[in-house]
Every structure is written in structure tokens, then in C-alpha cells.
N, C-alpha and C positions, 0 to 999 in steps of 0.2 A: 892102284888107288883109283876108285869111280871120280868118276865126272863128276857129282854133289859133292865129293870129299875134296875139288881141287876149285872148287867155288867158294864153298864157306872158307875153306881156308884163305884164299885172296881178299874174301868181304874181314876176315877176323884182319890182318894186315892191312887191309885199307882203315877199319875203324880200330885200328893196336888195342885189338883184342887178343888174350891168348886163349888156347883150345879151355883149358883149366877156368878159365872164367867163363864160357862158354858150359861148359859140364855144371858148373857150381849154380849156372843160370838156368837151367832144363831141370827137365826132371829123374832125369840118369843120376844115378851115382858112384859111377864111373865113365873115364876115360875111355875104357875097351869095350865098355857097352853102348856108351853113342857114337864111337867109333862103327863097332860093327851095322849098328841100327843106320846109320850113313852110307854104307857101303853097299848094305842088302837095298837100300834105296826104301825106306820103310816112309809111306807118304806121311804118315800122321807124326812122324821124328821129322822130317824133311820141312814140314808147316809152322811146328815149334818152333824149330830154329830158325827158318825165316821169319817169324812174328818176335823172336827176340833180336833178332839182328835188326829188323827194320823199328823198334825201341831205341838201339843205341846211337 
């Protein structure tokens, strides 16, 4: 698991978020594909989800 994969996971737990509401809020339409897009370290997936995490 990357270092961006073990961050957003702690910010979804700290704001009880789960992954699946996190995907339904991006623009993936799947689990295994912002999965992967997180792990490749993809900047412009990495900014999304920080500008939806720092929303909720």
C-alpha cells in the first residue's frame, strides 16, 4: 500500500468516510480504478481527493 493510500485512508476514518463514498464522490467509477490511480500516485487523482476530503 503507498503512502497516499495510507493517508486518505486515515482522513476517510477520521471524517467516517468510507472508500465507496469516496469513489461515488470522484470521478472514477470504480473502486479498483482510484484505487490504482492512488497508488500510481496520479497528481491530478491525488488533488481531487484532497479538494473532496477537505469539503467534508
Amino acid at each position: 500500500m503507498s503512502e497516499h493510500m495510507k493517508k486518505i485512508k486515515k482522513q476517510l476514518i477520521d471524517k467516517d468516510i468510507t472508500f465507496t463514498k469516496l469513489v461515488a464522490l470522484s470521478k472514477f467509477k470504480s473502486a479498483w480504478g482510484l484505487r490504482k490511480a492512488i497508488n500510481r500516485g496520479s497528481l491530478k487523482t491525488l488533488s481531487e481527493i484532497k479538494e473532496i476530503l477537505n469539503r467534508m
